[in-house]
C-alpha positions in Angstrom: 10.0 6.7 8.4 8.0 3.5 7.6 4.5 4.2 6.0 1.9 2.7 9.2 -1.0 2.6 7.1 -3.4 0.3 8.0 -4.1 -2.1 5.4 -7.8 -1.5 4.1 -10.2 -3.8 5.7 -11.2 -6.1 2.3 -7.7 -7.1 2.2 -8.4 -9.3 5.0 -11.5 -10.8 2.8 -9.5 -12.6 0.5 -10.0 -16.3 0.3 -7.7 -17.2 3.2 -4.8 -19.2 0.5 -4.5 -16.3 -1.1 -4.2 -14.1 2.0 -1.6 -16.3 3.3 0.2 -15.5 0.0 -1.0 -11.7 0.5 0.2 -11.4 3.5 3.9 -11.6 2.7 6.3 -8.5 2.8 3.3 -6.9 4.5 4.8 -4.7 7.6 3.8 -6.2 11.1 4.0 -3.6 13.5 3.2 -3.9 17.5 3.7 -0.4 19.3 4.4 -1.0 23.6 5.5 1.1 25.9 8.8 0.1 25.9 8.9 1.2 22.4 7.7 -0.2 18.5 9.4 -2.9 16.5 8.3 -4.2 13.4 8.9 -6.7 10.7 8.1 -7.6 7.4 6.1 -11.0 6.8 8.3 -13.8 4.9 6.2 -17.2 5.8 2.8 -17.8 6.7 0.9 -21.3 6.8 -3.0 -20.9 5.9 -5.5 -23.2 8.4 -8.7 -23.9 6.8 -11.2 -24.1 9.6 -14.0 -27.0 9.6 -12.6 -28.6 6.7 -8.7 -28.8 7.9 -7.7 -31.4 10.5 -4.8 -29.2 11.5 -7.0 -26.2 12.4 -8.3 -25.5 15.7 -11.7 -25.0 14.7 -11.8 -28.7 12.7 -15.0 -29.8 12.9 -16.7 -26.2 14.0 -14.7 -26.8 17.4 -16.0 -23.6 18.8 -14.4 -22.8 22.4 -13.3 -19.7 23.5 -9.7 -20.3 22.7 -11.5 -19.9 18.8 -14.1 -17.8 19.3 -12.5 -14.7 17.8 -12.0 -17.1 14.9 -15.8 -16.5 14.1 -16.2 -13.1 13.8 -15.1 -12.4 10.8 -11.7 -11.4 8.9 -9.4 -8.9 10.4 -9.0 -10.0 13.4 -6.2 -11.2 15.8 -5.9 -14.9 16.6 -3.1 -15.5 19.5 -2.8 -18.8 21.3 -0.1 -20.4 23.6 1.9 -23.3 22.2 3.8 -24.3 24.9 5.1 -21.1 26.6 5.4 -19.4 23.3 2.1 -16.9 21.8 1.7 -17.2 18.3 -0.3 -15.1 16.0 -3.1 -15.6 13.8 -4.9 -13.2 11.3 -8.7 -14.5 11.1 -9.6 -14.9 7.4 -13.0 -15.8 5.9 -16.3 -14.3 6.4 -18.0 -14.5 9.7 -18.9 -17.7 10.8 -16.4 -19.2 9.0 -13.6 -19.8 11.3 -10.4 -19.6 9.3 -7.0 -18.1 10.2 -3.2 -17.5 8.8 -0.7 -18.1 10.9 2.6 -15.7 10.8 5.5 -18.1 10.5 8.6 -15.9 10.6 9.6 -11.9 9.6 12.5 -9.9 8.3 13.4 -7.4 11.4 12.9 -4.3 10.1 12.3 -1.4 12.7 13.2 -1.3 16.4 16.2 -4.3 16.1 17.9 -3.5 19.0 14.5 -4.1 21.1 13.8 -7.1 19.8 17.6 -8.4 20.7 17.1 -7.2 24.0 13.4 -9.2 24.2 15.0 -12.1 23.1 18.5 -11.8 24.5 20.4 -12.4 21.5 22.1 -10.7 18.7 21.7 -13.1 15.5 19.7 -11.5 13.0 18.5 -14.4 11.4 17.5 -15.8 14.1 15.7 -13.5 16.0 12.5 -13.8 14.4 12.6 -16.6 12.2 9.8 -19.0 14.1 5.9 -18.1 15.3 7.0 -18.0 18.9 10.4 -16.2 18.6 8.7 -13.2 16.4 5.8 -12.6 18.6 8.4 -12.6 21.7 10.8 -9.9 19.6 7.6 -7.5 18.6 6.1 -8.1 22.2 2.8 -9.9 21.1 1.1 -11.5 23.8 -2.2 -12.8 25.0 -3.5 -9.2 25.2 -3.4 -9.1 21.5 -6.3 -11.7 20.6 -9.5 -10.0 19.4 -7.3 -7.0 18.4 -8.3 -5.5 14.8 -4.6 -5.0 12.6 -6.3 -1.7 11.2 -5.7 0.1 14.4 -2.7 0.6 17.3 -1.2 -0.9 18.7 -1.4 -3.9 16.4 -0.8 -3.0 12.9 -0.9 -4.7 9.3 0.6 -2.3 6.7 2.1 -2.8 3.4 5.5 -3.6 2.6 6.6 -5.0 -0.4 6.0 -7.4 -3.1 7.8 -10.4 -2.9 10.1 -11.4 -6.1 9.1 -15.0 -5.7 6.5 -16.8 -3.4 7.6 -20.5 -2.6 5.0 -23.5 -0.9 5.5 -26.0 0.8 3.7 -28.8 4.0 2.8 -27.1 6.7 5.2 -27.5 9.7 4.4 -29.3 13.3 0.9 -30.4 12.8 2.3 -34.3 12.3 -1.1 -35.6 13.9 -3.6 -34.1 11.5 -4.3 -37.1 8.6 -3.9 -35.8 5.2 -4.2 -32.2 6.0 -0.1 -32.4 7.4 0.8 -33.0 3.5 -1.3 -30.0 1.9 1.2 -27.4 0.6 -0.4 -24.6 2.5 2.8 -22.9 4.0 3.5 -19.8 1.6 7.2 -18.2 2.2 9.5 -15.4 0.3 11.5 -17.8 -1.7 15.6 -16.8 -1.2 15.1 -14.9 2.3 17.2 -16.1 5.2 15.1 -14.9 8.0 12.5 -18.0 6.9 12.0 -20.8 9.9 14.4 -23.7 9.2 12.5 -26.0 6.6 12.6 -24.7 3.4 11.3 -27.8 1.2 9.4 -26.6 -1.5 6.4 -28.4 -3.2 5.7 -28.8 -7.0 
């Protein structure tokens, strides 16, 4: 049985780079009704608030999509890109809208679930993308505001990653010099990582 531990709450107060590093081979768990599946975190990309042109709160843009973005670290950030939800975990002190983004995970716990969610059998595939891991687990909409310290959304810890490799940010093309900082963190060697893999110096 997997240890479902909540991570401690000053984890989430690291600066948010370094959480986005932290984060890694942590355990993301989501418990529904139809059972829990979980995963362990292998890419993240870090989004600097006021200061980053990729982040939704550039420029203290604060709307209600981003309001949960201002209360302080800990919290769940989910937003729809597209038809896909993908999950954020609010970093920074209150006030201070800043967020890490789970890129992809290693399935771990409740596989055959997360096939059936996303009506396929490749492994490496199933959750290797924001969209396609939040669709496997069964994150949705419901789950902004949510604390990771408590059910049914769940941060525990995993492992410690042999090797962390960084890289550009994926996706956020019209964002000025903020598309080329090297803020995308990922396990370096696993093959449940999103497609692009090109490392930075």
């Amino acid at each position: 049985m997997m240890d479902r531990t909540p991570l401690p709450a000053e984890f989430y107060t690291q600066p948010t780079l370094e959480l986005a590093k932290a984060l890694l081979g942590c355990l993301l768990i989501k418990e529904t009704p139809d059972g829990t599946a979980a995963g362990y975190i292998v890419e993240t990309e870090a989004y600097k608030g006021p200061e980053d042109m990729a982040a939704h709160s550039y420029n203290n843009r604060r709307t209600k999509r981003t309001e949960v973005m201002y209360a302080g670290p800990g919290f769940a950030y989910t937003y729809l890109m597209h038809t896909h939800c993908l999950l954020n975990v609010v970093s920074a002190e209150k006030d201070k809208p800043e967020a890490v983004l789970i890129r992809a995970i290693e399935p771990a716990e409740g596989i055959s679930l997360m096939k059936e969610r996303r009506k396929m059998d490749n492994l490496k595939n199933l959750t290797n993308g924001p969209g396609k891991l939040t669709k496997a687990l069964g994150v949705t909409m419901e789950d902004y505001g949510r604390l990771f310290s408590e059910p049914p959304l769940i941060l525990a810890e995993g492992y410690t990653p042999a090797e962390i490799a960084k890289g550009k940010r994926i996706g956020i093309d019209n964002s000025g010099e903020a598309k080329d900082y090297p803020w995308r963190f990922w396990v370096k060697g696993s093959p449940y990582v999103s497609r692009h893999q090109i490392e930075s110096s």
